[in-house]
PDB file with one MODEL, atoms N, CA, C and O in Angstrom:
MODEL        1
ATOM      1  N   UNK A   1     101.853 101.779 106.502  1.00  0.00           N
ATOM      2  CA  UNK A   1     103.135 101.541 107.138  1.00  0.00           C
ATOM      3  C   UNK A   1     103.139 102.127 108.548  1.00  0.00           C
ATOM      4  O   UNK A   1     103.439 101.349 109.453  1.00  0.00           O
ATOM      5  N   UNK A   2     102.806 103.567 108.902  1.00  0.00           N
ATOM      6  CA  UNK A   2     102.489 104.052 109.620  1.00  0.00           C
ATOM      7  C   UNK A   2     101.887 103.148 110.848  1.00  0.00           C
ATOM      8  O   UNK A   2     102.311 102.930 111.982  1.00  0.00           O
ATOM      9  N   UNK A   3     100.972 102.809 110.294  1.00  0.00           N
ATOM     10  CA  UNK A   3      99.421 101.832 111.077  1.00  0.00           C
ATOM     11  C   UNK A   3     100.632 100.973 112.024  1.00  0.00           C
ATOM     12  O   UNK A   3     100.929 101.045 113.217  1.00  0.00           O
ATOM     13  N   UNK A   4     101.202 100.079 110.800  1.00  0.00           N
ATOM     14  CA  UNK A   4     101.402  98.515 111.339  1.00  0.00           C
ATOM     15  C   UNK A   4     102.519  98.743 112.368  1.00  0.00           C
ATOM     16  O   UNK A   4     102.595  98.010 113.354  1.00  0.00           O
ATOM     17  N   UNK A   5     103.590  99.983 112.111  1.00  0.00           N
ATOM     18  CA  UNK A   5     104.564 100.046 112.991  1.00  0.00           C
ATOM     19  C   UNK A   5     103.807 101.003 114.909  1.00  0.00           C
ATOM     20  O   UNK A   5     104.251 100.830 116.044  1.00  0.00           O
ATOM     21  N   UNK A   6     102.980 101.633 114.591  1.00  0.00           N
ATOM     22  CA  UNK A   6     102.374 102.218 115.716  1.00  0.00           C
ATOM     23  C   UNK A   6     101.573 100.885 116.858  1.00  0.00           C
ATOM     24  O   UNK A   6     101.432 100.707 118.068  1.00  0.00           O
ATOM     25  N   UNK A   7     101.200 100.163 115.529  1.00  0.00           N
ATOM     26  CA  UNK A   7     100.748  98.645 116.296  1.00  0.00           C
ATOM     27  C   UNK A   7     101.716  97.734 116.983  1.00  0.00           C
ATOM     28  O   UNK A   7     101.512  97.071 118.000  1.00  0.00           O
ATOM     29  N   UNK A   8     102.619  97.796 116.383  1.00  0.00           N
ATOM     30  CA  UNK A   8     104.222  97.499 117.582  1.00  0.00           C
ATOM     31  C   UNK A   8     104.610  97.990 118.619  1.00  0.00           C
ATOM     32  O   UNK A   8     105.113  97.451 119.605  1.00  0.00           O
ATOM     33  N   UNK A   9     104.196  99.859 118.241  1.00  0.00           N
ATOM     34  CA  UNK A   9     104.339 100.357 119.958  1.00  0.00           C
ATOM     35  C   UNK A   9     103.356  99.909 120.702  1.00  0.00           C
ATOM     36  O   UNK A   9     103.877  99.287 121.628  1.00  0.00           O
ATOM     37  N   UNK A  10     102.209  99.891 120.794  1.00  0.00           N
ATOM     38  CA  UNK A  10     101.370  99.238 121.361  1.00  0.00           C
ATOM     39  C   UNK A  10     101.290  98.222 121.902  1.00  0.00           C
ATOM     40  O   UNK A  10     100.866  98.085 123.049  1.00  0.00           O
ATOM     41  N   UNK A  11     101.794  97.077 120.964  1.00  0.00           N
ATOM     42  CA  UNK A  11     102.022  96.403 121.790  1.00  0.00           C
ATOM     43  C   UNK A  11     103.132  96.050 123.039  1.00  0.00           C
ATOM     44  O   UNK A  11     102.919  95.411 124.070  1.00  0.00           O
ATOM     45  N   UNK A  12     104.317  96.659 122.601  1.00  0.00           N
ATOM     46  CA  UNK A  12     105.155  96.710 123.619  1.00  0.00           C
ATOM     47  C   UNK A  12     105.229  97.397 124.613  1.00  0.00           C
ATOM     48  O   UNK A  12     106.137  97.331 125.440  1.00  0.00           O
ATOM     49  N   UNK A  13     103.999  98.358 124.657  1.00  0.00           N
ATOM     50  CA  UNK A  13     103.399  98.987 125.959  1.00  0.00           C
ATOM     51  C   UNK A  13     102.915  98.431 126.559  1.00  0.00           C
ATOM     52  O   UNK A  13     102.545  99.030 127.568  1.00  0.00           O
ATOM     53  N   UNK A  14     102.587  97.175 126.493  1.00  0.00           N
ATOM     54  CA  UNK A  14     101.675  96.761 127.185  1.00  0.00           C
ATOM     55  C   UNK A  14     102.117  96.046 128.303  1.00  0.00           C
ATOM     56  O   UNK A  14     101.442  95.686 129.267  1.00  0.00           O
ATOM     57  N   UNK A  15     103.566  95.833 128.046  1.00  0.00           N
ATOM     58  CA  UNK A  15     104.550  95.033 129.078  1.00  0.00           C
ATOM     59  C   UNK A  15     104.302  96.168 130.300  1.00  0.00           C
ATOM     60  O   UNK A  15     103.666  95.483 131.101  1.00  0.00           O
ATOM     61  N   UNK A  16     104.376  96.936 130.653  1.00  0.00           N
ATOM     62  CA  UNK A  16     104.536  98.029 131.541  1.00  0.00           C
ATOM     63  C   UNK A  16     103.533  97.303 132.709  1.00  0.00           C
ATOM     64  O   UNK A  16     103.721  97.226 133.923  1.00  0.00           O
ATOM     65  N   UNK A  17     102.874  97.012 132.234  1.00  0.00           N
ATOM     66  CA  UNK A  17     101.079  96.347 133.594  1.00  0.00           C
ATOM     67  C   UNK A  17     101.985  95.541 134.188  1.00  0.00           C
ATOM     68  O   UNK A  17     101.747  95.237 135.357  1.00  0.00           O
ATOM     69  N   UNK A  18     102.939  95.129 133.695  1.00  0.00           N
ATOM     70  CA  UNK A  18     103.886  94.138 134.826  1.00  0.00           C
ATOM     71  C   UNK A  18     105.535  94.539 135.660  1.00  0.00           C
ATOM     72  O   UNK A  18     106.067  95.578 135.272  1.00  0.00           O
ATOM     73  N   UNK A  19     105.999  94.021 136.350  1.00  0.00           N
ATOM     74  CA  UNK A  19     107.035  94.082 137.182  1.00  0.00           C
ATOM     75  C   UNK A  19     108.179  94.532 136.333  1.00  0.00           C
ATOM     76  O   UNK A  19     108.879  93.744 135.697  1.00  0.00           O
ATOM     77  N   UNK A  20     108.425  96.459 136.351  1.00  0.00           N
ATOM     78  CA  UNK A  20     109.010  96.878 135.738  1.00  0.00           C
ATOM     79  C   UNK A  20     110.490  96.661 135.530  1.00  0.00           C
ATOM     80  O   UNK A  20     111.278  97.042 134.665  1.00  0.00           O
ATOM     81  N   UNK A  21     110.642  95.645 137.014  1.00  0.00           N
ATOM     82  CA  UNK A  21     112.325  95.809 137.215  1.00  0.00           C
ATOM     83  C   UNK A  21     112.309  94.302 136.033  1.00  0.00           C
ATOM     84  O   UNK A  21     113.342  94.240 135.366  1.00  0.00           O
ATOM     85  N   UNK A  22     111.351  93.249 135.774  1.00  0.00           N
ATOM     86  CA  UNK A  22     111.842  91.935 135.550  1.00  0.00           C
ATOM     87  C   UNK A  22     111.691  92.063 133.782  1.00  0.00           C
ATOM     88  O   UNK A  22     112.278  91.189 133.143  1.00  0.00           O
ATOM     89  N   UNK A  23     111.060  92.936 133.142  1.00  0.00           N
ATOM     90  CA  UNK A  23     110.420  93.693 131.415  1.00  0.00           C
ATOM     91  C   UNK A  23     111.852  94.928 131.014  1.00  0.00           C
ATOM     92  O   UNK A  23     112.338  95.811 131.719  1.00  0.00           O
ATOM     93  N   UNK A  24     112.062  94.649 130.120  1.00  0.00           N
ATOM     94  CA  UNK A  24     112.885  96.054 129.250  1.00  0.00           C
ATOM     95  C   UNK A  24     112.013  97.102 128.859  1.00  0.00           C
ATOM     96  O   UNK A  24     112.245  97.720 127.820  1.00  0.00           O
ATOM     97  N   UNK A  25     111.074  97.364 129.544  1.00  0.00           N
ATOM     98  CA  UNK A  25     110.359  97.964 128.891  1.00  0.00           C
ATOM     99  C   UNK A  25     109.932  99.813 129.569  1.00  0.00           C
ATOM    100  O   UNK A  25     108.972 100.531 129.286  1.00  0.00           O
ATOM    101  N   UNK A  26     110.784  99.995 130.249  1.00  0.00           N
ATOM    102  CA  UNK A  26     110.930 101.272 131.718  1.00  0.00           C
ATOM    103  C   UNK A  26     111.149 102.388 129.828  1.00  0.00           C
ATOM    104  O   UNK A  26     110.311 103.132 129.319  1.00  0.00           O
ATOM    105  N   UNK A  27     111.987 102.178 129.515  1.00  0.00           N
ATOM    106  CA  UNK A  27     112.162 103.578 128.438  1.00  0.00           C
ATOM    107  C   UNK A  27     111.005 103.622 127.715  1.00  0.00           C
ATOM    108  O   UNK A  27     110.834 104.840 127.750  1.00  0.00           O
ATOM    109  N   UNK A  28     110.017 103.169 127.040  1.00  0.00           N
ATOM    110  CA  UNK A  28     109.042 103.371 126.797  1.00  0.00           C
ATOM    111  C   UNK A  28     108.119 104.730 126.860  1.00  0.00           C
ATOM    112  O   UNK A  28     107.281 105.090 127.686  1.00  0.00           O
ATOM    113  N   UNK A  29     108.508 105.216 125.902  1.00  0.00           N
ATOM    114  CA  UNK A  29     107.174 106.692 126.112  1.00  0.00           C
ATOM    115  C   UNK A  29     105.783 106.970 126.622  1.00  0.00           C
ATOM    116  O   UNK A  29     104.791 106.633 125.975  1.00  0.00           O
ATOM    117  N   UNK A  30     105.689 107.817 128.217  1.00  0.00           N
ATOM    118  CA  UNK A  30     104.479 107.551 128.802  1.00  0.00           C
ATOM    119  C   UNK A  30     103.276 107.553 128.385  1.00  0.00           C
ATOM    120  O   UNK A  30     102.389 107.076 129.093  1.00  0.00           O
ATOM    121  N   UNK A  31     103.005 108.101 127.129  1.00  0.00           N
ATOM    122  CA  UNK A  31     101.325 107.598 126.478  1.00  0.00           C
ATOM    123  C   UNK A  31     101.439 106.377 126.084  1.00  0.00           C
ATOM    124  O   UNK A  31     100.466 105.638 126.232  1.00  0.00           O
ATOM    125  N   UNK A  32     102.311 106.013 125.656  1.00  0.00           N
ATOM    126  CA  UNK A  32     102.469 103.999 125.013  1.00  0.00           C
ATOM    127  C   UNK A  32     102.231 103.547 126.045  1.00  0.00           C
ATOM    128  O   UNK A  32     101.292 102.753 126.009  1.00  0.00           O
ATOM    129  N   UNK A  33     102.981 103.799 127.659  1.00  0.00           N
ATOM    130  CA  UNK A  33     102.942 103.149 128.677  1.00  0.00           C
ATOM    131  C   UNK A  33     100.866 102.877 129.014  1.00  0.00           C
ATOM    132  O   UNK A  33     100.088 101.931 129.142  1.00  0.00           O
ATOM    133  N   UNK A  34     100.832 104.083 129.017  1.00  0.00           N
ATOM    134  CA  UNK A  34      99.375 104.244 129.428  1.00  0.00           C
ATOM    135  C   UNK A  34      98.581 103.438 128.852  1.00  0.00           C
ATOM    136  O   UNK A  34      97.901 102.540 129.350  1.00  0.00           O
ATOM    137  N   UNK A  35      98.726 103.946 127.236  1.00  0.00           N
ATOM    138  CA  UNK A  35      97.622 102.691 126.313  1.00  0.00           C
ATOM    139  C   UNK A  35      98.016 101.279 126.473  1.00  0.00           C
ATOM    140  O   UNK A  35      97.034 100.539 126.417  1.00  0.00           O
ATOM    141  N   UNK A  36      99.347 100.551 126.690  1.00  0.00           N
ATOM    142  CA  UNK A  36      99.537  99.164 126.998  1.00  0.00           C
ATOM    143  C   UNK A  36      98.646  98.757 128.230  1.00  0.00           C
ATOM    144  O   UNK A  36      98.046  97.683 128.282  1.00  0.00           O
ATOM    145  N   UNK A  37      98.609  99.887 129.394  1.00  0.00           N
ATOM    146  CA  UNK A  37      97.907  99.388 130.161  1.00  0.00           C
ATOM    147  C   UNK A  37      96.795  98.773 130.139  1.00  0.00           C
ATOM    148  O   UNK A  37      96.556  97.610 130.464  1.00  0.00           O
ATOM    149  N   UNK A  38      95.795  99.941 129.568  1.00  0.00           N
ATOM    150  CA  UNK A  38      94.434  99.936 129.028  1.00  0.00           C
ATOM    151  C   UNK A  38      94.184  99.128 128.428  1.00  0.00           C
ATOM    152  O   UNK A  38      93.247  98.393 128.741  1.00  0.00           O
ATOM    153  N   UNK A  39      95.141  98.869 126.982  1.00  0.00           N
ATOM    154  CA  UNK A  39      93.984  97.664 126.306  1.00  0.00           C
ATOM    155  C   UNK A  39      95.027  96.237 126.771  1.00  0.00           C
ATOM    156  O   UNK A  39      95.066  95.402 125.867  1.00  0.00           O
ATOM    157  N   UNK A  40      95.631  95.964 127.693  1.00  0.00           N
ATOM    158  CA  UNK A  40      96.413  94.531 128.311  1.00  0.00           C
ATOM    159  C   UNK A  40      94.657  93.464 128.068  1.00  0.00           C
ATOM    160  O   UNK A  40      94.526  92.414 127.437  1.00  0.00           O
ATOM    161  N   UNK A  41      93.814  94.079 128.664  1.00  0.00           N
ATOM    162  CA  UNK A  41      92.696  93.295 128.460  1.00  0.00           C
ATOM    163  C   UNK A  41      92.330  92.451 126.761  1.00  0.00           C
ATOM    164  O   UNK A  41      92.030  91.276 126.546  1.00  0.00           O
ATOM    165  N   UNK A  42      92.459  93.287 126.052  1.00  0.00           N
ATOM    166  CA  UNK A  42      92.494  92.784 124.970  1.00  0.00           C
ATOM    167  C   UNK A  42      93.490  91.928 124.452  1.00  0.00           C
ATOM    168  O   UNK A  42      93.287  91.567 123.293  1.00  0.00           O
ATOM    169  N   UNK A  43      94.362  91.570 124.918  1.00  0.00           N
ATOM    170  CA  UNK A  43      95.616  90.337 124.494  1.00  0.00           C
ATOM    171  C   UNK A  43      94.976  89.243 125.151  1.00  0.00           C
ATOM    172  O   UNK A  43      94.372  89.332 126.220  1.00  0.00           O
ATOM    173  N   UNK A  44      95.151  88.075 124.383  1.00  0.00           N
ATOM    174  CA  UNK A  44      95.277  86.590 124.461  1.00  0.00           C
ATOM    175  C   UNK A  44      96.448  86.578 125.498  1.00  0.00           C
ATOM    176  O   UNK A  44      96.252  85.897 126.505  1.00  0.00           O
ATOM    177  N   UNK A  45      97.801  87.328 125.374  1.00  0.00           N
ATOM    178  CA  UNK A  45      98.596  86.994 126.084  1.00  0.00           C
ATOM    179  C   UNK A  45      98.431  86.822 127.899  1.00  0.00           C
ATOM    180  O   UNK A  45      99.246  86.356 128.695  1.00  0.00           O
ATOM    181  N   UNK A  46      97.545  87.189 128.056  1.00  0.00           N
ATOM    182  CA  UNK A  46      97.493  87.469 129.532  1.00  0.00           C
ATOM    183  C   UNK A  46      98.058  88.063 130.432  1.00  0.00           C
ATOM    184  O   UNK A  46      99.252  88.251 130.198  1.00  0.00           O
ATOM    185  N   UNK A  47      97.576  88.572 131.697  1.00  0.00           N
ATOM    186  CA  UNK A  47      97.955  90.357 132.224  1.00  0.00           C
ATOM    187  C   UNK A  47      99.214  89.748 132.679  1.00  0.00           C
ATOM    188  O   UNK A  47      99.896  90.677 133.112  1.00  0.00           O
ATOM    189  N   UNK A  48      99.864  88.618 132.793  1.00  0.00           N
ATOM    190  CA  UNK A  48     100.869  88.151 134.110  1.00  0.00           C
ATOM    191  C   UNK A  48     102.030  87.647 132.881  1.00  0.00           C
ATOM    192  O   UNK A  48     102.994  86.954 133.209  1.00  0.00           O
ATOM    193  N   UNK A  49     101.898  87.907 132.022  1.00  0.00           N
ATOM    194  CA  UNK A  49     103.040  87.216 130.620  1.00  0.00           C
ATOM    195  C   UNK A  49     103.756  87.527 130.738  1.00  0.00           C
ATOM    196  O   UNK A  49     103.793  88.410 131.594  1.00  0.00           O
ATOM    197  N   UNK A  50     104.706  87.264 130.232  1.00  0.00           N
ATOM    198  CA  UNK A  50     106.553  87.719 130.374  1.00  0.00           C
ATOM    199  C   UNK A  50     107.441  87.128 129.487  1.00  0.00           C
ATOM    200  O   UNK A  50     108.623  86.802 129.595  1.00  0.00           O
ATOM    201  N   UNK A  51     106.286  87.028 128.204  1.00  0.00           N
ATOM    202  CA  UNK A  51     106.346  86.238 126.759  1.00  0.00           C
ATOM    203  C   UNK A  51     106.333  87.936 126.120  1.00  0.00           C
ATOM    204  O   UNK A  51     105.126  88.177 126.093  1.00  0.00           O
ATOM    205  N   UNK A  52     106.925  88.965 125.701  1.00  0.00           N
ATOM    206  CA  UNK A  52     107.208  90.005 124.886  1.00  0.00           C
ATOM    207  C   UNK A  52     106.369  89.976 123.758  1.00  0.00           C
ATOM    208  O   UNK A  52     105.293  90.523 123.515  1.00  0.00           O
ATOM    209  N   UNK A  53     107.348  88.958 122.905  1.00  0.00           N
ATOM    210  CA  UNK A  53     107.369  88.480 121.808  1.00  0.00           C
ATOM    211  C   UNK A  53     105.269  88.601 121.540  1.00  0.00           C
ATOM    212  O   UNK A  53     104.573  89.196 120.717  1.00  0.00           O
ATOM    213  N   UNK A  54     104.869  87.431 123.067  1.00  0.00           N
ATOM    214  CA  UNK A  54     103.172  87.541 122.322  1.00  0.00           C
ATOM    215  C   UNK A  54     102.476  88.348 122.392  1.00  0.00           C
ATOM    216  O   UNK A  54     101.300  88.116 122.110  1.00  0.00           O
ATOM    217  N   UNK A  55     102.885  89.683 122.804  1.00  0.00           N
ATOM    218  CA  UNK A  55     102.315  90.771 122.603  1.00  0.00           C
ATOM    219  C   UNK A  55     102.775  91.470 121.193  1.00  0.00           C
ATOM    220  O   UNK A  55     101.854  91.955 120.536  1.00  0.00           O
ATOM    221  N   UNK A  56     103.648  91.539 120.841  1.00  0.00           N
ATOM    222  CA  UNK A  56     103.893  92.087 119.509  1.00  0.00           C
ATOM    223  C   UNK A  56     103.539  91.342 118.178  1.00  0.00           C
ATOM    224  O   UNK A  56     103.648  91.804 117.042  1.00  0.00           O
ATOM    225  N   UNK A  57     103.063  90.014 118.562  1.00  0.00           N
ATOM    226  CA  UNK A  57     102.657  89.155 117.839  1.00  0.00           C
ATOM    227  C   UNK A  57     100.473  88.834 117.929  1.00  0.00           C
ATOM    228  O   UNK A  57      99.781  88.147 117.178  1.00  0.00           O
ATOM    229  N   UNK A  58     100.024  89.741 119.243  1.00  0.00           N
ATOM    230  CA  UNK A  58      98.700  89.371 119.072  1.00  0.00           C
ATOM    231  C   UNK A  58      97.915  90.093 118.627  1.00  0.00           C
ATOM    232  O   UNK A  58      98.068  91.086 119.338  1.00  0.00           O
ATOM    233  N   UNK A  59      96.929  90.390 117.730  1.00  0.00           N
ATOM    234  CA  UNK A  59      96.892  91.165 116.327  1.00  0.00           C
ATOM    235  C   UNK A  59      95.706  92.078 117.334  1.00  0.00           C
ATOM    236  O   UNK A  59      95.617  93.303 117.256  1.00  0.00           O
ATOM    237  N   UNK A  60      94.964  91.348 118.139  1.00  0.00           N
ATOM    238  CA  UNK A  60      93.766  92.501 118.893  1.00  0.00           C
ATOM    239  C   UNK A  60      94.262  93.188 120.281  1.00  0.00           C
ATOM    240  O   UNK A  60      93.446  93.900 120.866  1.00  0.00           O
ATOM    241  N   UNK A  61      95.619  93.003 120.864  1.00  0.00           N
ATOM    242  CA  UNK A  61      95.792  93.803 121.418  1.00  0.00           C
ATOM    243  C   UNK A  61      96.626  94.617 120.713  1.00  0.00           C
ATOM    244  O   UNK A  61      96.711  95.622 121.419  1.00  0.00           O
ATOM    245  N   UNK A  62      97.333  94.790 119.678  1.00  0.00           N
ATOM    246  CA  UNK A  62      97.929  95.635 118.721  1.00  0.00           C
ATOM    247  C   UNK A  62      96.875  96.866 118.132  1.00  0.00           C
ATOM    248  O   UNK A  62      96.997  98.057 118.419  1.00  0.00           O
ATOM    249  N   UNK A  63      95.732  96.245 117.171  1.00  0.00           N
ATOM    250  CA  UNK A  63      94.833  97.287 117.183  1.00  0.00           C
ATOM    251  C   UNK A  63      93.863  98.053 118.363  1.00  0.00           C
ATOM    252  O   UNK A  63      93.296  99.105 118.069  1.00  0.00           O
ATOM    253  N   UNK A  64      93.733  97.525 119.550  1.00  0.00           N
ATOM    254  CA  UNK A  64      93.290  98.155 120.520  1.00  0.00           C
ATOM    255  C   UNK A  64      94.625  99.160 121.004  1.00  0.00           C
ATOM    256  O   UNK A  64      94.369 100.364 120.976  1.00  0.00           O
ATOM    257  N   UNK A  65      95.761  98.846 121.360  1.00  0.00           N
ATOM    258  CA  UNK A  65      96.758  99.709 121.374  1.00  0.00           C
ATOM    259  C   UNK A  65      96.935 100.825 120.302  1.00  0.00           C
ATOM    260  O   UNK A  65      97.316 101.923 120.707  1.00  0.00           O
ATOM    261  N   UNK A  66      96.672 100.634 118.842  1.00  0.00           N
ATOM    262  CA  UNK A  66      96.727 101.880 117.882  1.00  0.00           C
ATOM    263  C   UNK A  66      95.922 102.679 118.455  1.00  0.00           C
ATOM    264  O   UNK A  66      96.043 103.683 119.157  1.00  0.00           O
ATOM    265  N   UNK A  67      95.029 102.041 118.023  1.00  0.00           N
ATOM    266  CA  UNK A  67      93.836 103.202 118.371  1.00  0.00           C
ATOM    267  C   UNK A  67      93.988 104.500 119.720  1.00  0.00           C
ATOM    268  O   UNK A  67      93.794 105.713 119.806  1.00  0.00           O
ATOM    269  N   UNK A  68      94.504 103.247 120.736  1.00  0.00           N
ATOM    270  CA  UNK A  68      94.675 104.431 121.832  1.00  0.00           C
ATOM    271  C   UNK A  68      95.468 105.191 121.612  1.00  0.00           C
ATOM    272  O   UNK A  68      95.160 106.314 122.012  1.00  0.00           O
ATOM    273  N   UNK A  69      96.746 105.094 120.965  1.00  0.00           N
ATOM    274  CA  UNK A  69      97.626 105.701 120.737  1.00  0.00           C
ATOM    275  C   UNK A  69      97.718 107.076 119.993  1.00  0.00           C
ATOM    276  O   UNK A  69      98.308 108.144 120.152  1.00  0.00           O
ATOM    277  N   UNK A  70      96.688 106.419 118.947  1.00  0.00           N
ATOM    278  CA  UNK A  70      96.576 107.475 118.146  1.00  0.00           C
ATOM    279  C   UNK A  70      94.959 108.536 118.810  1.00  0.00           C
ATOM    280  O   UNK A  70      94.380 109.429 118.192  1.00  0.00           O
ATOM    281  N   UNK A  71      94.772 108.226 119.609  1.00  0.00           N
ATOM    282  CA  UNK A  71      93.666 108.839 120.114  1.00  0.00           C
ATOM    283  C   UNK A  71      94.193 110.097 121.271  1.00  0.00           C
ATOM    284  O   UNK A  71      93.782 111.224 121.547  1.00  0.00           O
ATOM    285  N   UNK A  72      95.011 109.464 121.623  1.00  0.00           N
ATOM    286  CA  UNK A  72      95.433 109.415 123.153  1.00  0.00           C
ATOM    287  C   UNK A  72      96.884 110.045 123.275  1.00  0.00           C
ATOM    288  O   UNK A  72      97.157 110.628 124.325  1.00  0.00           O
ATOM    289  N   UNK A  73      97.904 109.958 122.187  1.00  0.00           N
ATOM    290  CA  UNK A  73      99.086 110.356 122.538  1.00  0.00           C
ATOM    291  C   UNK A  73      99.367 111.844 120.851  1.00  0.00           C
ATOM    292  O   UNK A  73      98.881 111.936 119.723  1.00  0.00           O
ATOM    293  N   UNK A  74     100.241 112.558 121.548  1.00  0.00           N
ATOM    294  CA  UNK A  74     100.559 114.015 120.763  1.00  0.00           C
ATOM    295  C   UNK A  74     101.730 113.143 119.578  1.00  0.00           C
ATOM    296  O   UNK A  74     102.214 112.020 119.716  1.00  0.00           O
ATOM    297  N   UNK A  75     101.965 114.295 118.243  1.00  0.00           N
ATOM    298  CA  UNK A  75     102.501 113.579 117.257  1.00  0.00           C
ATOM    299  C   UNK A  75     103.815 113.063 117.383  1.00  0.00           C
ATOM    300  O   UNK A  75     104.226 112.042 116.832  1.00  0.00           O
ATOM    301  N   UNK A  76     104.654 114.043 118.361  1.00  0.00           N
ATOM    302  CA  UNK A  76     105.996 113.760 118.673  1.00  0.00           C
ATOM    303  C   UNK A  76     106.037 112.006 119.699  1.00  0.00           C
ATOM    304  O   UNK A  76     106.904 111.174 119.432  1.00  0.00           O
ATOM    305  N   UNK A  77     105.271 111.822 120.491  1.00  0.00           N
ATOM    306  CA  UNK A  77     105.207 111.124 121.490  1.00  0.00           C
ATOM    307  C   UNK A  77     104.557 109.909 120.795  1.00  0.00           C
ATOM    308  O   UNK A  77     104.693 108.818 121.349  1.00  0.00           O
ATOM    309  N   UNK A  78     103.660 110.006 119.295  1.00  0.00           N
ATOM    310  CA  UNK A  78     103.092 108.380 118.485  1.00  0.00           C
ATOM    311  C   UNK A  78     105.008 108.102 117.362  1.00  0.00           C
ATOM    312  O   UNK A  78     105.304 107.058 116.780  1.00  0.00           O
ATOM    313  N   UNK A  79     105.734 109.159 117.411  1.00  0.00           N
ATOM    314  CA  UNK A  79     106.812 108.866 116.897  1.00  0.00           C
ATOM    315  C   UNK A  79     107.734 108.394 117.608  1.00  0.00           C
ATOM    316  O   UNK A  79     108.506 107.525 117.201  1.00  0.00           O
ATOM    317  N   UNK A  80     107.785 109.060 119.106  1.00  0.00           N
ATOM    318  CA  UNK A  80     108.642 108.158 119.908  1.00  0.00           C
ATOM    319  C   UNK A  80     108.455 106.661 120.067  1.00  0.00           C
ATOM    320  O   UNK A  80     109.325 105.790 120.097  1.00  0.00           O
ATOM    321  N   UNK A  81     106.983 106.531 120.175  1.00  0.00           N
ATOM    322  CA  UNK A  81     106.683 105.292 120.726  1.00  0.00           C
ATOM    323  C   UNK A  81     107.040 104.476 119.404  1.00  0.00           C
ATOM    324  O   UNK A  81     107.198 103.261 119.526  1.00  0.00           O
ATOM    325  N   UNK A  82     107.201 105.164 117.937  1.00  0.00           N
ATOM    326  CA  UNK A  82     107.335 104.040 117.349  1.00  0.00           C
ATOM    327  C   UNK A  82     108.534 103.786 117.162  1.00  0.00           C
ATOM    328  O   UNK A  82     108.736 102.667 116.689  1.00  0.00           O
ATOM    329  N   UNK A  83     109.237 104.282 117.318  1.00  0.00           N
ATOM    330  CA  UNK A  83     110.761 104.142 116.992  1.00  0.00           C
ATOM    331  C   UNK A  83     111.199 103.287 118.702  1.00  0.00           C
ATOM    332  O   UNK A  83     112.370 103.055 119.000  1.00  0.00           O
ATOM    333  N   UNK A  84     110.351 103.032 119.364  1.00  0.00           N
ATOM    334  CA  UNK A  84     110.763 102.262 120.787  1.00  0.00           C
ATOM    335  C   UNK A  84     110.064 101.134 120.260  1.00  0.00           C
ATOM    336  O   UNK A  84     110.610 100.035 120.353  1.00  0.00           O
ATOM    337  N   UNK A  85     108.911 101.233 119.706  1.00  0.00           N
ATOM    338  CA  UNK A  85     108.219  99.428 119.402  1.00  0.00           C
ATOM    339  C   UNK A  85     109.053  98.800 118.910  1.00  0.00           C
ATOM    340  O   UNK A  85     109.384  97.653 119.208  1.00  0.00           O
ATOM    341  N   UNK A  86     109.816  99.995 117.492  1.00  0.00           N
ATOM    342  CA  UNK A  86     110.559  99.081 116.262  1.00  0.00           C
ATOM    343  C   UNK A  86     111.300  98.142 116.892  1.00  0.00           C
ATOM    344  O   UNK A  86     111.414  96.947 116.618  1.00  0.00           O
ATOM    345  N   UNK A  87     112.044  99.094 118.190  1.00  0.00           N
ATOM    346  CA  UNK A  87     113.522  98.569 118.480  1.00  0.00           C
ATOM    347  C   UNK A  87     113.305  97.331 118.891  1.00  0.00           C
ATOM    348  O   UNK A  87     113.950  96.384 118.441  1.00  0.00           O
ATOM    349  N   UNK A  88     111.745  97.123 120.396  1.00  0.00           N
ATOM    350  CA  UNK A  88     111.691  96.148 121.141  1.00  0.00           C
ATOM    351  C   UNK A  88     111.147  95.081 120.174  1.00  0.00           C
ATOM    352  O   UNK A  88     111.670  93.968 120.125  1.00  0.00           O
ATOM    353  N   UNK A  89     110.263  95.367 119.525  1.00  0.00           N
ATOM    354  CA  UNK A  89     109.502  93.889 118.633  1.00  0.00           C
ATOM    355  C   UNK A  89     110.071  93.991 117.399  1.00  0.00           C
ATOM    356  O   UNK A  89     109.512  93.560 116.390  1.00  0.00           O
ATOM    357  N   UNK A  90     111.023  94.468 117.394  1.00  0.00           N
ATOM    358  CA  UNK A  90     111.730  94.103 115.536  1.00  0.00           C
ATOM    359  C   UNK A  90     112.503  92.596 115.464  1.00  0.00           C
ATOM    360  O   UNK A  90     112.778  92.133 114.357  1.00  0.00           O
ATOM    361  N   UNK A  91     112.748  92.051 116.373  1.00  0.00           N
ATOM    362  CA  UNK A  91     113.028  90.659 116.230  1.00  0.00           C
ATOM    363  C   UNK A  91     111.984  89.593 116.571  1.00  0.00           C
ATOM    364  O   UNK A  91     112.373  88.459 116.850  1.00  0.00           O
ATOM    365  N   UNK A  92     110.316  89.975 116.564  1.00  0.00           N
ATOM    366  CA  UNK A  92     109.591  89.238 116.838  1.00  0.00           C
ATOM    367  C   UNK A  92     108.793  88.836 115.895  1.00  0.00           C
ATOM    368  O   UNK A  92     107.932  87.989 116.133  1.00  0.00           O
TER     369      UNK A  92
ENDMDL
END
């Protein structure tokens, strides 16, 4: 459970690589921000998208995002980020 919801923050970090004013995505916790950056390469969606939704929906930039996350961000800050994925990709 853990896994699949941390894979939501991830992916909704990944919006950040783009034009912060035109993405909901500015509240976002800065290690999520960071790892969206990093693995943006790994989405099908492509670096210039402004499709949300296909990032929370593309299954290899989701696990490239865990991983960083959980590599990369402290325990309080993989809980923030998930309780920010839930909010942004819970209707996706």
């Amino acid at each position: 459970m853990r896994f699949s919801i941390l894979a939501i923050l991830a992916i909704a970090s990944a919006a950040f690589a783009f034009d912060f004013d035109a993405h909901p995505f500015d509240q976002a916790p800065h290690c999520a921000r960071q790892c969206g950056e990093r693995c943006i390469e790994s989405s099908s969606c492509g670096s210039h998208s402004e499709d949300f939704g296909c990032f929370c929906r593309d299954d290899a930039f989701r696990a490239a995002a865990i991983s960083c996350v959980k590599e990369s961000c402290g325990f309080e800050e993989q809980l923030d980020s998930l309780v920010w994925a839930k909010t942004q990709c819970g209707h996706f």
